[in-house]
N, C-alpha and C positions, 0 to 999 in steps of 0.2 A: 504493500500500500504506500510505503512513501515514496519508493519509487515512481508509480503513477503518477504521486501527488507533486516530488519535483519536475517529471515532465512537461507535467502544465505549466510552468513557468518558461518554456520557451517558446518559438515560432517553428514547425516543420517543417513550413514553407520560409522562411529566412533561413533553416540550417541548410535544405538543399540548393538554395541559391549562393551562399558561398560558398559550399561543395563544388559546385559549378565553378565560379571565379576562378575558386583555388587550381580545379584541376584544367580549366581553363589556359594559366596562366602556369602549368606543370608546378607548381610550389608544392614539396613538402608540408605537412604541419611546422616542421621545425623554419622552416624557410622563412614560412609565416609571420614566426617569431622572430627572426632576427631582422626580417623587414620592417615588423611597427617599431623593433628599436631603436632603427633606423629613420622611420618619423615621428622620434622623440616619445614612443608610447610605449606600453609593456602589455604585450597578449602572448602568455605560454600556451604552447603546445596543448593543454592539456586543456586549457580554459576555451582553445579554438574548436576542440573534439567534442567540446559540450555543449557549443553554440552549435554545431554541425551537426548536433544531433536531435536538438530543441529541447534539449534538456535545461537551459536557461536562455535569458535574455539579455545580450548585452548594453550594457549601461551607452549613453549619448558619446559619453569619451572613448567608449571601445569602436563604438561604430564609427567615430571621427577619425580615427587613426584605421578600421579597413577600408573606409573609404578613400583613404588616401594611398595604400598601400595596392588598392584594386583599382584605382584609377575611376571610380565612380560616385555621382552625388549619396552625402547621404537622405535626399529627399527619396531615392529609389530604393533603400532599406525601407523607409515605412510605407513605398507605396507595395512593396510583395508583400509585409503585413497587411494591409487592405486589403491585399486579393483575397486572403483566406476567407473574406465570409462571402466568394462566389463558387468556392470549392463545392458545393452543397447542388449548385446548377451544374455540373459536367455529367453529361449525357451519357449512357452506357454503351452505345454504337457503336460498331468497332471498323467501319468502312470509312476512311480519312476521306475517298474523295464527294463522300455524301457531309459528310461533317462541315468541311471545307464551305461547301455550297450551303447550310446549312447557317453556318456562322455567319455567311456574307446576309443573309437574306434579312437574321437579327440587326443587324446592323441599320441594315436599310428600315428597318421596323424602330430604328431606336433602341432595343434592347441591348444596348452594350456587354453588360456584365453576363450573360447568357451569351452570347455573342465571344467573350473572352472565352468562357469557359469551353466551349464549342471547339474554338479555335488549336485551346490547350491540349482537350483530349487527340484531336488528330495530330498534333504533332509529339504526343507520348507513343500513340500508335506508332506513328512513321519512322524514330526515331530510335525503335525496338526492332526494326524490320532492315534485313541489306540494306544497303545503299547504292540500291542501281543508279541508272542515269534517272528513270522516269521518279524514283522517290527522292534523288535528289532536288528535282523540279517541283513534285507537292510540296517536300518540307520550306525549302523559298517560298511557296504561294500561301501555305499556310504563314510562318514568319510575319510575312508581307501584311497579313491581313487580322493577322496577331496584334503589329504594330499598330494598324489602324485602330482598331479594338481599344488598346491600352490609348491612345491618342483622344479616342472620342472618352475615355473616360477620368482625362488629364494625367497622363502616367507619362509625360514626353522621357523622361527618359530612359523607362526601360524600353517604352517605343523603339528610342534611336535604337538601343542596344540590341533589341532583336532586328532591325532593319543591317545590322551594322555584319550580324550573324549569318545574314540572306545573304549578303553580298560576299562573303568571303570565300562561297564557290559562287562568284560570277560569272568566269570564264564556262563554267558547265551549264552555265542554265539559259533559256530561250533568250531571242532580246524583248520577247514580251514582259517576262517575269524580270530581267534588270532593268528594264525599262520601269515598270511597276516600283520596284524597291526606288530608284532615285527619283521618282515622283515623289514616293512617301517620305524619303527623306526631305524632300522640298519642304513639304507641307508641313513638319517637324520644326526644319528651322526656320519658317517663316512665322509657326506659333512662340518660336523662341526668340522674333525679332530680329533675325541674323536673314535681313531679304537679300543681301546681296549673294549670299550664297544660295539661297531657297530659288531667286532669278538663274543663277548659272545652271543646280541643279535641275530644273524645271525647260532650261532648253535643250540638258544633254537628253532630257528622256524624248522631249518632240522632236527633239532631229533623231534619236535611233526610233524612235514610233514611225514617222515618216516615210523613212529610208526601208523600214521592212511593211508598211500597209498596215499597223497596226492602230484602225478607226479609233477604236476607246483609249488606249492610250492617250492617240494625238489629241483629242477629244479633253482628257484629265488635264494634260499638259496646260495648256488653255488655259482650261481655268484655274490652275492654280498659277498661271502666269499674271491672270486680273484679279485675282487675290493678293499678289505680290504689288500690281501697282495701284490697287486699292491702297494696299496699307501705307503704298507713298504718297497717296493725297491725289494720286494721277487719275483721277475719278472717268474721265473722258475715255482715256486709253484703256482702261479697266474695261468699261463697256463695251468699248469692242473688241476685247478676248472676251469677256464673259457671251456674246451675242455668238460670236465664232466658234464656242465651246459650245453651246445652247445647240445652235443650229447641225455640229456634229454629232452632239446625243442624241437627238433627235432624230436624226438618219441612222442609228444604233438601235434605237429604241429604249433606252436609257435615260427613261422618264424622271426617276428619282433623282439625277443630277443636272437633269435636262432645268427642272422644276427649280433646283438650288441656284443656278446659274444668273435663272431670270429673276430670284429674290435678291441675287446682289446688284441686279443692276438696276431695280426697283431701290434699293438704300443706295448706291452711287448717286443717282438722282437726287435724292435725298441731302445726300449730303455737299452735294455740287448746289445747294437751293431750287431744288426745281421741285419743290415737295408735291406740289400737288400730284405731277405725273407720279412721283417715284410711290406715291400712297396709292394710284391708280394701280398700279403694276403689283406692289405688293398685295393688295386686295385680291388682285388675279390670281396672285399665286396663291394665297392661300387657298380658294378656292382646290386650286387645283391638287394641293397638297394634303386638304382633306379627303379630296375623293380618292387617292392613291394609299390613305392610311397613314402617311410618313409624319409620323408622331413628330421626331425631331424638327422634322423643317416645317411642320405646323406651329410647334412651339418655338422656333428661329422665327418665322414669319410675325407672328403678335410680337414679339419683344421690338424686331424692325420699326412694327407700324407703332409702336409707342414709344419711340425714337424719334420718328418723325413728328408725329402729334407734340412729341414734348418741345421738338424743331420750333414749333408753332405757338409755344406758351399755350396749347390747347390743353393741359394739365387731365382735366376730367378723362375725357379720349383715352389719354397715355394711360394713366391710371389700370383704366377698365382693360387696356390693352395687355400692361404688364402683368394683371392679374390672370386674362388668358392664359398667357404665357405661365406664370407659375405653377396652375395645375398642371400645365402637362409636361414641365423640365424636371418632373418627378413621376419614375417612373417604375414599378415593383424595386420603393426602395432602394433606387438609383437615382443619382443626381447629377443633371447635364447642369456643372456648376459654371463654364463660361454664361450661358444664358440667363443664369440667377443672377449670374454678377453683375450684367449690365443690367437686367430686370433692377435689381436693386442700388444701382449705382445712383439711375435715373430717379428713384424714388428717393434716395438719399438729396442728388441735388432742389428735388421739389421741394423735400420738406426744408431745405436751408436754406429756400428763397419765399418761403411763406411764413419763416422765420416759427417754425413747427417744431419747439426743441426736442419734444418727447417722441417724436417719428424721425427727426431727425439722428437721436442715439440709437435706435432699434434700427435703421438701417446702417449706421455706420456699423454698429457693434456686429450685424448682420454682415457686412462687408468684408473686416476683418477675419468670420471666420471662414466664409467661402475662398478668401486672397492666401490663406493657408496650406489649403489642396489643390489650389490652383497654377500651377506651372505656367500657361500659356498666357502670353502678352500680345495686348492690343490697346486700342487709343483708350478707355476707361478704365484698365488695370493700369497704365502707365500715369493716368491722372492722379489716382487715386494715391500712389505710390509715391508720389509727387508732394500729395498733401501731408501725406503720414510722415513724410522725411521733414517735410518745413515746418511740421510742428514738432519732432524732435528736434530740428536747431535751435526754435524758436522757446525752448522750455530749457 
């Protein structure tokens, strides 16, 4: 019994993830050790065989010193604690290229965390099985869409880490599937604010998409090319990759991105001041985002139109809009926290222009703790970040 009972005091899932690293990186235990003492910390042999086993948890100071010693944030030690309460969703199926397919569909449904889980089980499968050519090419698609998964549920950087994992048999796999991987790495470091490389990697995938006829790809590329000059302010030229990505989905049949495409250029508008069209457009789309089911870009869609409304000092509008939106950026107990965050960013700056101090602390307090789990940067995290830095100088 106390056995059991010190078990619980670890993470399963963080011992076999430095198990990983470690053998990753071929380190002995003992290597281990004389690595952290090397950045200035103390982790024996023996204390590493316990965390490897989940037999305990290591303190913030132990995890500082493997983070540094593995070369990894330690915001991606607690986000594999997270994952542990999706372990419970992994499907018992044991055919990867139905799972695969399986995973992608959650996705598009919004279900993230089922979606991850889905993801995980096919690549335990494939990962147990040879390693022909053809399972080398699942396990990259799976990776690939792994990354996504962990991306749509703020986890960039084990994201990166399994994108980083795809690509290291490149030379073996389709130019579909590399093509695939440095799109997703785009869109990684474009959520990490690093466009100039998210721009480079986003044209090496549409010129090998191109060069081999591959529509969806070139398609993805696109748009995460007007995503990139979104986020530069370049609103104009945004629109027309996002029109030019739109118009390739849509000869794909690639509704669900077809649909996302035309919501950003519905907020470009928007934010270009052209509000009325760009509330036109977003109105369409949600439309049309309902009738397809797509939870996510339903609840992307109202957070947009209460953006703009707020554009407007139409306050009420925005309001009732963000509230849309907060029903459904919760979802079996999942939380799409970029969309909360600007849901509440916007509700935070209402209440401190109506001079509302007691809606004003519930969403800041609220802000704070969504800005915790939240990895990915854009114009309202950057703001906010801004504020909390100039009242630490300013205290």
């Amino acid at each position: 019994m106390a056995g059991q009972a010190q078990a619980k005091k670890g993470s399963e899932r963080l011992g076999t993830y430095l198990r990983k690293l470690r053998a990753g990186y071929g380190y002995s235990l003992r290597r281990v050790e004389e690595r952290a003492r090397a950045e200035g910390g103390e982790i024996d042999n023996s204390q590493l065989s316990r965390y490897e086993k989940g037999i305990c948890y290591p303190s913030f100071d132990k995890l500082r010193i493997l983070a540094s010693v593995f070369n990894v944030s330690i915001q991606s030690f607690s986000d594999i604690v997270d994952l542990e309460s999706l372990e419970e969703l992994k499907p018992a199926a044991s055919d990867p290229d139905l799972l695969i397919e399986d995973g992608i569909a959650s996705i598009k449904a919004g279900d993230n965390g089922l979606a991850f889980a889905t993801f995980e089980r096919a690549l335990e499968l494939l990962l147990e099985s040879p390693k022909s050519a053809r399972q080398q090419e699942l396990i990259a698609r799976a990776r690939i869409n792994q990354s996504n998964a962990l991306t749509r549920l703020g986890k960039l950087s084990l994201a990166e880490q399994e994108l980083r994992n795809a690509l290291r048999t490149a030379e073996q796999l389709s130019p579909s599937v590399r093509a695939g991987a440095l799109l997703a790495l785009a869109s990684i470091h474009a959520d990490q604010g690093d466009n100039i490389l998210a721009e480079m990697e986003a044209e090496r995938s549409y010129q090998l998409a191109r060069a081999e006829s591959l529509e969806i790809q070139a398609a993805k590329s696109l748009h995460t090319m007007g995503r990139v000059l979104f986020d530069q302010g370049q609103y104009a030229r945004a629109i027309e990759r996002f029109r030019e990505a739109s118009r390739a989905y849509a000869s794909c049949g690639e509704e669900h991105e077809a649909i996302s495409t035309r919501i950003s250029v519905g907020l470009s508008y928007v934010n270009m001041g052209k509000s009325r069209e760009g509330i036109r457009m977003l109105r369409a789309s949600l439309v049309e985002a309902r009738a397809g089911s797509h939870r996510r870009l339903v609840a992307r869609t109202w957070s947009n139109l209460g953006e703009a409304y707020y554009r407007q000092n139409d306050h009420k509008h925005a309001r009732a809009c963000f509230r849309e939106s907060d029903a459904l950026a919760v979802y079996n107990n999942e939380k799409q926290p970029d969309i909360l965050f600007v849901n509440t960013y916007y509700e935070w700056k209402m209440a401190c222009g109506q001079d509302n101090p007691t809606r004003e602390r519930i969403a800041f307090g609220r802000l704070k703790v969504l800005r915790s789990n939240l990895e990915r940067r854009f114009t309202e995290v950057e703001a906010f970040d801004d504020f909390v830095e100039r009242g630490r100088r300013d205290a």
